[in-house]
C-alpha positions as a Markdown table, in Angstrom:
| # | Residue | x | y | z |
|---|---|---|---|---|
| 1 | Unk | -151.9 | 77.3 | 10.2 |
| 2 | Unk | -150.5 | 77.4 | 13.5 |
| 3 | Unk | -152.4 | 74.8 | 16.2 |
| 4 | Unk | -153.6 | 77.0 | 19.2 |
| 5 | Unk | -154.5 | 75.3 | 22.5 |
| 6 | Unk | -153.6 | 72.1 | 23.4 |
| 7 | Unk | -151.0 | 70.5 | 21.1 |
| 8 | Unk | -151.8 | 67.0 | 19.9 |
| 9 | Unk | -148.5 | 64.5 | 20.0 |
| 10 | Unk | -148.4 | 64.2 | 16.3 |
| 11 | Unk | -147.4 | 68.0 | 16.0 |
| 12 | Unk | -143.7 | 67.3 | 17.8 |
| 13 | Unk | -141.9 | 65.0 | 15.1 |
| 14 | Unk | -138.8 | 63.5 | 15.2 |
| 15 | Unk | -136.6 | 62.8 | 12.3 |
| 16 | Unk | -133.3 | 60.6 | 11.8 |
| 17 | Unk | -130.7 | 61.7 | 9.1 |
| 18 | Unk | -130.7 | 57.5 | 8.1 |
| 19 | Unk | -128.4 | 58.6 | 4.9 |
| 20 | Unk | -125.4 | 59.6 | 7.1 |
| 21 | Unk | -125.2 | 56.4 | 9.1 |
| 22 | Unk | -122.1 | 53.9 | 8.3 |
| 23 | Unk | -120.4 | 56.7 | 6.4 |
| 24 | Unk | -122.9 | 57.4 | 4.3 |
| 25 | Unk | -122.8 | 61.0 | 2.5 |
| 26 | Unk | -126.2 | 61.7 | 1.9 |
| 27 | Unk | -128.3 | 63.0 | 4.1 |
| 28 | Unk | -132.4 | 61.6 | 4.2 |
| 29 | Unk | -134.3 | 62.0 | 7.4 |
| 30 | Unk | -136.6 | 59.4 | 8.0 |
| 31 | Unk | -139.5 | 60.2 | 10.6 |
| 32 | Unk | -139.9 | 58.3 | 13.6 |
| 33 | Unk | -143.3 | 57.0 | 14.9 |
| 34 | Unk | -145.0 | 54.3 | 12.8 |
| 35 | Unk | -144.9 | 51.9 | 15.0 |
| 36 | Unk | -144.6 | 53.5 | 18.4 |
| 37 | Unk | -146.8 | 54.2 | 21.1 |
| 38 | Unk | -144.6 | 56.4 | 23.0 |
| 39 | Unk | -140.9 | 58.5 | 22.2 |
| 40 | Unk | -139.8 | 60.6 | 24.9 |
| 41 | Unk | -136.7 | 62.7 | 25.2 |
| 42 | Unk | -135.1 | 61.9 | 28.4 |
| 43 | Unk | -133.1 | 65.4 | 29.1 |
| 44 | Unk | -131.1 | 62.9 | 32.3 |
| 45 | Unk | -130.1 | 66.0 | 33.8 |
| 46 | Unk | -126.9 | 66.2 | 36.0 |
| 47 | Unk | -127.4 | 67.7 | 39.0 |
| 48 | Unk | -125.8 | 68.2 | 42.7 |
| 49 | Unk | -127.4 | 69.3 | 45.8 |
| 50 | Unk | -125.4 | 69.7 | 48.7 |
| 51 | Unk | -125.3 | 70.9 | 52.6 |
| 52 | Unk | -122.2 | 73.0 | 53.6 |
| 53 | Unk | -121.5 | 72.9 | 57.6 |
| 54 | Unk | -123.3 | 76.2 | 57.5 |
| 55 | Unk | -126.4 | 74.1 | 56.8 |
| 56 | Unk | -126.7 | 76.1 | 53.8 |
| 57 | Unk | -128.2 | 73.9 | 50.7 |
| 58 | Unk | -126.0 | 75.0 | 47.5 |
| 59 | Unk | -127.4 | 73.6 | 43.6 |
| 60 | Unk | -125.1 | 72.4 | 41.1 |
| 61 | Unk | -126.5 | 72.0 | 37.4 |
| 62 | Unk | -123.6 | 70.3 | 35.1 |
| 63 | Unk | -126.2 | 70.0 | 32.2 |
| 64 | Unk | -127.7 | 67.5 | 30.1 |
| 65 | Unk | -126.8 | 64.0 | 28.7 |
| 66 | Unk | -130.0 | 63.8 | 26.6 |
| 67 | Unk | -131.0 | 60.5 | 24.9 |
| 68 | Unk | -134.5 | 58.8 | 24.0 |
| 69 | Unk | -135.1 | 55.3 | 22.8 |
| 70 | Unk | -136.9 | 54.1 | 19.8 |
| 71 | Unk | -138.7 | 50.7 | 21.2 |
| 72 | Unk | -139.9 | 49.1 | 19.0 |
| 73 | Unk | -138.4 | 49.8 | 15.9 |
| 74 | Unk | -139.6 | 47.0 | 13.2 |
| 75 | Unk | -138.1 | 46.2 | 10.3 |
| 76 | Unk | -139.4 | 47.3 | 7.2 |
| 77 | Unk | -137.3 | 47.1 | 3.8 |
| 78 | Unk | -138.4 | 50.0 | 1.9 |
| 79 | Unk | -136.6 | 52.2 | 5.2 |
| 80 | Unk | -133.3 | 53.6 | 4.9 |
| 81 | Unk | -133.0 | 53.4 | 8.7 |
| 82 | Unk | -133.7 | 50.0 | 9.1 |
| 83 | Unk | -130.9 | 48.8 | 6.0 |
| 84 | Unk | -128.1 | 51.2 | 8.5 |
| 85 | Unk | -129.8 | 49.6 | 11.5 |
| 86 | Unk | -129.3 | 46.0 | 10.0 |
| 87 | Unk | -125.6 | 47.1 | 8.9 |
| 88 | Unk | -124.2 | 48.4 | 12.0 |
| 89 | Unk | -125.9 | 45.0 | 13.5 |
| 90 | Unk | -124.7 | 42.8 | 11.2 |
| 91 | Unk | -120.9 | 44.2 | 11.0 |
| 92 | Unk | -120.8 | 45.4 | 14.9 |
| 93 | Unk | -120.0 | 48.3 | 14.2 |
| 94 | Unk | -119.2 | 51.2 | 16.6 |
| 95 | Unk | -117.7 | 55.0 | 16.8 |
| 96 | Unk | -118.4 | 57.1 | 13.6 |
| 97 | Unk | -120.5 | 54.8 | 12.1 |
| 98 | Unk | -123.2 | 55.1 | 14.6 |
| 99 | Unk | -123.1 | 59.0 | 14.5 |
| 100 | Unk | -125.8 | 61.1 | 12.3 |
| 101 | Unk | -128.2 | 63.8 | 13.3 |
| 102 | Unk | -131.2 | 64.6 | 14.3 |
| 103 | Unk | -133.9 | 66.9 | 13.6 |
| 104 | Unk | -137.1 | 67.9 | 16.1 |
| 105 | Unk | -139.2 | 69.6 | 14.3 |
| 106 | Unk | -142.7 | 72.2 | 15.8 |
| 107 | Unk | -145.1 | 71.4 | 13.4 |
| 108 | Unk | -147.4 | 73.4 | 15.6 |
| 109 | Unk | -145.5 | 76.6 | 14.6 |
| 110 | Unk | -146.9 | 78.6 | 11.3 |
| 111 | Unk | -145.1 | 77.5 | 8.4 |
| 112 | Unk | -143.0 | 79.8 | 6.0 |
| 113 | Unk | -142.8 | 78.6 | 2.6 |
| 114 | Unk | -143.8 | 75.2 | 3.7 |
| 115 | Unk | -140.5 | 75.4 | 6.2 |
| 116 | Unk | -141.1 | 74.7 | 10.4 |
| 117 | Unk | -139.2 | 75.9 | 13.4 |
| 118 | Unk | -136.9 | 73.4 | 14.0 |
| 119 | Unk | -133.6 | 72.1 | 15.9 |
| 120 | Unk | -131.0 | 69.8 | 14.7 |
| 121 | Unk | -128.4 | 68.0 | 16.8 |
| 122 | Unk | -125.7 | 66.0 | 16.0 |
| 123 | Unk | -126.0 | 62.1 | 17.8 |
| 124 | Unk | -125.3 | 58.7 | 17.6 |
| 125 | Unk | -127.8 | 56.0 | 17.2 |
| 126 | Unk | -127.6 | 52.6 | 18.7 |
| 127 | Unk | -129.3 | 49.4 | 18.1 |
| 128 | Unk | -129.9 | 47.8 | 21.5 |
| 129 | Unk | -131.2 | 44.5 | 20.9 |
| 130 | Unk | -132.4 | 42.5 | 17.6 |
| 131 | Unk | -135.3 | 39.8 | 16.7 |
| 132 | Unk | -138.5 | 40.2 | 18.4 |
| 133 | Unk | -141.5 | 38.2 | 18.9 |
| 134 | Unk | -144.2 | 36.8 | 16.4 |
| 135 | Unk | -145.6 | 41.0 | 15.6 |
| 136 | Unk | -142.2 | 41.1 | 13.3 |
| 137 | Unk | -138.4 | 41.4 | 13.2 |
| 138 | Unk | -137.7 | 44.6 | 15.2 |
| 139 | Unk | -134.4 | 46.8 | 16.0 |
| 140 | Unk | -135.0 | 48.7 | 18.5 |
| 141 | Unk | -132.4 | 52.0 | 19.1 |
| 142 | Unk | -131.4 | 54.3 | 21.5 |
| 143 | Unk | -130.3 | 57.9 | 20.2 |
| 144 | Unk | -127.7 | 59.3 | 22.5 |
| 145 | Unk | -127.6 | 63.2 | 21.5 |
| 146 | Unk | -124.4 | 65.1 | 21.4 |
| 147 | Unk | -122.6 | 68.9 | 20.6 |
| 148 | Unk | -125.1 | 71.7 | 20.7 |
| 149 | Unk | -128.5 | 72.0 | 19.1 |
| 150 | Unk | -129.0 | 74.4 | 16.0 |
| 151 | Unk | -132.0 | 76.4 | 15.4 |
| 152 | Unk | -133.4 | 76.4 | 12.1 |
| 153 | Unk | -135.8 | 75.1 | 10.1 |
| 154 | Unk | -137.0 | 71.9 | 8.5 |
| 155 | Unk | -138.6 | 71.3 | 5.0 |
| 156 | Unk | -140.7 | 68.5 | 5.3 |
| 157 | Unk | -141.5 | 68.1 | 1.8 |
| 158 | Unk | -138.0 | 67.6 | 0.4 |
| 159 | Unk | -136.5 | 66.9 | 4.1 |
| 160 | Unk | -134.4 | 69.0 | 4.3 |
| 161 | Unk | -132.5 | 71.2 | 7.1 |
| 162 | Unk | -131.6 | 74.7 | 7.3 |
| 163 | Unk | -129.4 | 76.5 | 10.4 |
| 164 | Unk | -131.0 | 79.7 | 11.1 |
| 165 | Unk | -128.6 | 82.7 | 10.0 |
| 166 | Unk | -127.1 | 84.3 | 13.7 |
C-alpha cells in the first residue's frame, strides 16, 4: 500500500551494491541506516551567476556532482560492506576498487509484485577515516555518485535491480 501524506524517513532507503567492491562479481546490496541518525544526499550543484556590463544577471547551471556521507558507519562482521570497507582500508586501495553502485529505492510508491520504483547509479565509495571512540570500531564513507541514474525497480526481498525497459 502506497503511504499518502507526509512521508516518514524510513520510506527513502538507500542501498550499497557491497558485492561489487574490490572487484568483486557479485552483486548484494546492503541497506544503509542502522546506525545513523541522518543520510542526506548533497546534490553540490554547480552553478554561475553573473552581471554583463548591460547590468543584465545571466544563470549558468553545469549540473550536479552528487555525493552523501555515511558517518558513522560501525563495524559489524556479519556485513558484506564493512569486510570491502576494512579491505580497501587495509590494502589502500583506490580507482576501480572503490567503484560499485547504488540503489535509492521509494518505498512510499505501491509495489508491483513486491518490486518498488527505484534508481540506480553507478559510484564510488570511500572510507574517510577509521577507529572511533569507546561506542565501537567505525568506518565511516563517503559515496561520490557518478554516470547517469537508471530508473527501474528494486526487489527488496531478493535485492535485486531491474532498469526499466525505454
Amino acid at each position: 500500500m502506497a503511504v499518502t501524506g507526509k512521508i516518514d524517513r524510513k520510506y527513502m532507503a538507500h542501498y550499497i551494491d557491497a558485492g561489487s567492491l574490490c572487484g568483486g562479481l557479485t552483486p548484494k546490496y546492503e541497506r544503509l541506516g542502522k546506525d545513523l541518525e541522518e543520510y542526506n544526499v548533497e546534490l553540490n550543484p554547480d552553478t554561475e551567476t553573473s552581471k554583463n556590463i548591460l547590468g543584465e544577471s545571466t544563470f549558468k547551471h553545469n549540473g550536479y556532482e552528487v555525493s552523501s556521507d555515511a558517518d558513522p558507519f560501525y563495524a559489524d562482521t556479519t556485513s558484506d560492506l564493512f569486510t570491502a570497507l576494512q579491505k580497501i582500508v587495509d590494502g589502500r586501495l583506490k580507482d576501480d576498487n572503490l567503484k560499485t553502485k547504488a540503489v535509492e529505492v521509494h518505498l512510499w510508491t505501491e509495489a508491483t509484485a513486491g518490486k518498488y520504483e527505484a534508481y540506480q547509479q553507478e559510484c564510488y565509495v570511500v572510507p574517510t577515516s577509521y577507529g572511533g571512540d569507546t561506542s565501537g570500531y567505525q568506518i565511516p564513507f563517503t559515496v561520490n555518485y557518478v554516470g547517469e541514474r537508471v530508473k527501474g525497480k528494486f526487489d527488496i526481498t531478493s535485492g535485486s535491480f531491474t532498469a526499466d525497459s525505454e
